[in-house]
N, C-alpha and C positions, 0 to 999 in steps of 0.2 A: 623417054624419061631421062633426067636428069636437071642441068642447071642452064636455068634462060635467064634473059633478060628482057625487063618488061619496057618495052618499047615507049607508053603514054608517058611514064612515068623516071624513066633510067632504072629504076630499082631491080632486083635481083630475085627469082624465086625457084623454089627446090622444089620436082617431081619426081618420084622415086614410087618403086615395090619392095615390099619387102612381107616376109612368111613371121606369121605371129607364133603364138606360145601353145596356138590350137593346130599348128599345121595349116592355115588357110594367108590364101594371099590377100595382102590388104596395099591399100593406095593411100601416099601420103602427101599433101603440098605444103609448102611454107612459101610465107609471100616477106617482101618488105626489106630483105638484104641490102647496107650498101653498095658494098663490093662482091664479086664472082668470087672471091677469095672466102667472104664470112661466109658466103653460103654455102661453099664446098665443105668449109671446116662443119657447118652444124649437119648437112646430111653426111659426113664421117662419124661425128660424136652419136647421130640417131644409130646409124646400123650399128654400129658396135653397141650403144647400150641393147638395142632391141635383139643380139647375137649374145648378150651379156658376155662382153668380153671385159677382160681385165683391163685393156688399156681406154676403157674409156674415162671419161672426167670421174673427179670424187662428187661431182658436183651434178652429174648424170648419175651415180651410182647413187645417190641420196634420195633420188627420186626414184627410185625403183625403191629402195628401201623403206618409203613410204608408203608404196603402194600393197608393198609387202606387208606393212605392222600396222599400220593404221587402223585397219579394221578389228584389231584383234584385241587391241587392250581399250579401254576406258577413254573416253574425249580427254579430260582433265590430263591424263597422264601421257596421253600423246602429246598435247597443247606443251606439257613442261619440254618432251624431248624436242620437241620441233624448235622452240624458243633456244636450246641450247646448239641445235645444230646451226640452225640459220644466223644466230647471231657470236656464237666463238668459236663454231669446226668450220665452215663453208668459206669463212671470210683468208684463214691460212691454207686449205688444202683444198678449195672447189675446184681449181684449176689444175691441177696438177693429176697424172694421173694416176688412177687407183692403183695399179701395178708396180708404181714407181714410189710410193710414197715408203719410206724406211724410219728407223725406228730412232734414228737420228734426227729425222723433220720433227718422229713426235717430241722428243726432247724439247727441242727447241720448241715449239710449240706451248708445252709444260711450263719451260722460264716464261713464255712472252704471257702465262694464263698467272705464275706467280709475280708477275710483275705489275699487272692490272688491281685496276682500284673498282670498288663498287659505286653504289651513289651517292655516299657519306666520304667518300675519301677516302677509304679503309680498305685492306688489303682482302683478299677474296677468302672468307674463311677455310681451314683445311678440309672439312665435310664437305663444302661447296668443288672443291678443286677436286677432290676424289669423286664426285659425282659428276664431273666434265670429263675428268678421266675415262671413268666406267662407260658414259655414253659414248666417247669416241672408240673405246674397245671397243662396244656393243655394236659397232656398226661394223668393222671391222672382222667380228665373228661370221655377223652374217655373208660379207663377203668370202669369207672362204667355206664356211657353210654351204652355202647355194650359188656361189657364180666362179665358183675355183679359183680364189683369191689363194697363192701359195703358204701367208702366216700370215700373223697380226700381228702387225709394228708396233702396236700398242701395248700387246701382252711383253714384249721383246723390252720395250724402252724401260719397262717397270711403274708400279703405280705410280699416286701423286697425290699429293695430303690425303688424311685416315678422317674415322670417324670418331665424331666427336661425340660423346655421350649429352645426352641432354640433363640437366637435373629434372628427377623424378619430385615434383612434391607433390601433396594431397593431402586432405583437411581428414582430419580424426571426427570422429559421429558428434561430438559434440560442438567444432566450428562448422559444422555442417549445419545444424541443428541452429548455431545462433545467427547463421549467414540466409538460411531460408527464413527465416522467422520475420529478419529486413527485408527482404525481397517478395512478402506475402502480397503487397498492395497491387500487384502486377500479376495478375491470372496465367495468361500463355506464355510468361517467360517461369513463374513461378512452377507451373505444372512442365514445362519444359526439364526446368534444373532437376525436378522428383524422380521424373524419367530417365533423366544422366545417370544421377546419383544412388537410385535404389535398383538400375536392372543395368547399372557398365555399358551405356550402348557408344555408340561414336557420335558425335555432332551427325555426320550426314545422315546416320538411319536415323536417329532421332527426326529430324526433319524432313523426312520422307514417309513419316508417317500416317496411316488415312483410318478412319475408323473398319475397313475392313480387316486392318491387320489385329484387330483385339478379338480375342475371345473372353467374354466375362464370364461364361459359364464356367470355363476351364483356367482362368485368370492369368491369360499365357497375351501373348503377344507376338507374332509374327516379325522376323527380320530379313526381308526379300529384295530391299533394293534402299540404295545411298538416292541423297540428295546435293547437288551441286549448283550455283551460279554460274554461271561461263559465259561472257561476253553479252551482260544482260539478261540474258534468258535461260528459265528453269529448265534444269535436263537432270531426270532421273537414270538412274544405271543401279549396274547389278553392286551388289555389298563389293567391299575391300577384297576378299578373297572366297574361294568355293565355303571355308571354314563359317564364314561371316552368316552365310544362309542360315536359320537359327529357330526354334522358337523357346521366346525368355518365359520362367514363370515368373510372377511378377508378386512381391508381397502383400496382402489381402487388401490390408488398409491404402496401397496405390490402386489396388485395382479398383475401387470404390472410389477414390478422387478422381481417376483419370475415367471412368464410365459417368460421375457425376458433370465432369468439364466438358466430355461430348455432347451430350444432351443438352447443356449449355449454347453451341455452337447451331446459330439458326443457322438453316439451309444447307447446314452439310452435308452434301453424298456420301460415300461408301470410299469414293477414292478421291475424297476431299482432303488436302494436306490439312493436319490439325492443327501444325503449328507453322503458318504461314509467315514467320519472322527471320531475320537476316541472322548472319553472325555476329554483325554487329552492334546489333540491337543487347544480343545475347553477351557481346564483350561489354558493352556499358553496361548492362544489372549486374556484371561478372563484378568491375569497379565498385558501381555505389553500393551493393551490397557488404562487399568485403571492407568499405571506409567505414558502413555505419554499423557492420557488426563487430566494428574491430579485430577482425582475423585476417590473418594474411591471404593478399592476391595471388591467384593461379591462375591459372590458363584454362578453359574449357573442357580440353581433352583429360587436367586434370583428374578433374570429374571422377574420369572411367578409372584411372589411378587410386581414386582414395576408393572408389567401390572395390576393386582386387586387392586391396590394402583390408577392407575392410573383412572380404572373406577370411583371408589368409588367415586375421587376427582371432574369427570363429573357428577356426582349425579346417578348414575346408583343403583336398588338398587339391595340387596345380591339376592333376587330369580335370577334376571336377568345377573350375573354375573356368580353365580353357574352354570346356564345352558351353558355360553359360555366356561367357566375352566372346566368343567367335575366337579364340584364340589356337595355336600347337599348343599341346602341352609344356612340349619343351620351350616356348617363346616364353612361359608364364615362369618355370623355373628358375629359366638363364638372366629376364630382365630385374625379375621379386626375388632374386634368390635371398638377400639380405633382409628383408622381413620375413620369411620363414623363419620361427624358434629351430635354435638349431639343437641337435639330437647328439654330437660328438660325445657326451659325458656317457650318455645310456647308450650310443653304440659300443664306448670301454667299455663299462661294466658286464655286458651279454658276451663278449668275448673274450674276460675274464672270467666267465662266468665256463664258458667254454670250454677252457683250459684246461679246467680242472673236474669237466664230469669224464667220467672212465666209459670208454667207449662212444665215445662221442662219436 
C-alpha cells in the first residue's frame, strides 16, 4: 500500500487501509494524480478526515458535515445551506485548515461578504449577511461538537448584519371578500385561496393536499406533509415543524365547497394532489385579482397573516390560534402582539382595585 505510479500512462495513484467508523478495515484507491506530490497530499487530507482530525481541509470537514446533516433536515433546506456553503464559505476557507482558521480570517471574510453585490447590483441585504454569518457558525459548532474542534472563530469574530423584520400586511374580511369574488371564474386557484384564507395553512400543505386528508363527516382536514418543487420534480416532505402536524376544523360552508370541488375532480385517488397548480400560477390570480378588486397586493403567505389577524379580531386567544396555525404559542404573541387589544387600562383598574380591598 501506498503511492505508485502507473506505468501505461505516467499518472499517479493512491493505495491505502485505513479503520472506518465501525471498527472494520476498509481499502481505498484513487487513480489519476499528476504528480507523486498531489497524491501524497490527498491520501494525507483522506486519513486525517477519515481519523477526523482537526488539521485536515475546511474543505474536507464540509464533507463530513454533509454527511452528517444531510439526512436529517428537509431537501429544500439542505439545497439553501449547500448553496451557501459551496458558493461563499469553501471559496475563502476550503483550503485552509480547520484548526488554523481564527476568528480574524472570519473577519475578514465578513468585509469581503459586506463588500459584495448581489445580482442587481445592490449590496447583500443585512438578513442575508446574518444568515451567511449563522451558517458558517453552524458548521463551526459542529466541528467542536463532534470532531474536537477547540472554539468557534465565528462565535469569537462576532455576528454580521441582523434581522430585518418583514412587513406583516393582510386584507381585513372585507378585501378578502371583494378579492375572491374577482377571482371566482378560476375553480382550483379560487378553492385554493378559500383554503389559505379560512383554515391559515402555508402554501406548501395547501398543495400537498390529496382527498384523503379531509374528513367531511367531522369537517376537519388533516396537515401531514408540505409540498415542494425542487429542481423539476415534485417532492413531498414532512410539514415546517413537529407543531405543523395538525388537524384543522374547517368552517361548514368551506367544507361543503371544498367536498363539492372534489367530486368535481375526475379520476382522482385518495392521494391525488387537489391542487396540482404552481406558485406561480397562484402569484398571477394573487395580481389580477387584487388589480380588479381594487385592494391591495400581498404576498401569498399573507394569506395566513390576515386569517391570525382575523382570529385575534374574534377574541381568540394566541394559545388557541397557535394550535390551529401549527404555530408556538409564544411565536403567535411576540410576532401579532400589536393586534391584540391591549388590556393596560383594565389591568390599572383591578390593581386599583386591589389596593384598597382590606385583606387583600
Amino acid at each position: 500500500m501506498g503511492v505508485f505510479k502507473n506505468k501505461e500512462n505516467g499518472t499517479w495513484l493512491v493505495q491505502l487501509r485505513y479503520t472506518d467508523w465501525q471498527g472494520e478495515r476498509k481499502q481505498k484507491m484513487k487513480r489519476g494524480f499528476a504528480t507523486k506530490r498531489e497524491a501524497l497530499a490527498w491520501e494525507r487530507e483522506f486519513l486525517m478526515q477519515k481519523q477526523s482530525d482537526v488539521n485536515m481541509t475546511f474543505e474536507s470537514f464540509a464533507q463530513l458535515y454533509e454527511k452528517d446533516v444531510k439526512l436529517r433536515i428537509k431537501l429544500n433546506t439542505w439545497q439553501t445551506k449547500e448553496s451557501i456553503i459551496k458558493q461563499k464559505i469553501l471559496p475563502y476557507f476550503g483550503k485552509k485548515k480547520l484548526s488554523e482558521i481564527t476568528a480574524k480570517d472570519v473577519i475578514d471574510w465578513q468585509n469581503e461578504m459586506r463588500s459584495m453585490k448581489n445580482d442587481k447590483g445592490k449590496p447583500f441585504s443585512k438578513t442575508y449577511l446574518k444568515t451567511l454569518h449563522n451558517q458558517l457558525s453552524c458548521l463551526f459548532n459542529h466541528a467542536v461538537r463532534f470532531y474536537g474542534l477547540g472554539m468557534n472563530p465565528a462565535q469569537k469574530a462576532g455576528n454580521m448584519g441582523t434581522e430585518e423584520k418583514k412587513e406583516m400586511l393582510f386584507w381585513t374580511k372585507a378585501e378578502y371578500d371583494k378579492f375572491i369574488e374577482a377571482v371566482m371564474d378560476k375553480p382550483i386557484t379560487y378553492y385554493a385561496f378559500e383554503i389559505l384564507y379560512w383554515c391559515g395553512l402555508r402554501l406548501g400543505e395547501m398543495l400537498a393536499l390529496t382527498p384523503a386528508d379531509f374528513d367531511f363527516e367531522r369537517g376537519t382536514v388533516s396537515i401531514t406533509k408540505s409540498y415542494q418543487r425542487i429542481h423539476g420534480e415534485d417532492v413531498i416532505t414532512p410539514p415546517k415543524t413537529k407543531k405543523s402536524v395538525r388537524v384543522v376544523q374547517m368552517p361548514p360552508f368551506l367544507c361543503d365547497e371544498i367536498q363539492d370541488y372534489i367530486k368535481r375532480l375526475h379520476g382522482a385517488e385518495s392521494d391525488t394532489r387537489i391542487f396540482p397548480i404552481s406558485k406561480h400560477q397562484l402569484h398571477s390570480e394573487m395580481s389580477r385579482g387584487s388589480k380588479a378588486a381594487g385592494v391591495k397586493r400581498i404576498r401569498i403567505h399573507d394569506l395566513r397573516h390576515s386569517h391570525i389577524s382575523l382570529l385575534i379580531d374574534q377574541g381568540f386567544t394566541a394559545l388557541a390560534i397557535a394550535d390551529r396555525v401549527g404555530h408556538e404559542s409564544i411565536d403567535i404573541t411576540y410576532r401579532y402582539a400589536h393586534l391584540f387589544p391591549t388590556r393596560q387600562a383594565e389591568m390599572v383598574d383591578k390593581l386599583d382595585q386591589l389596593k384598597w380591598q382590606k385583606g387583600a
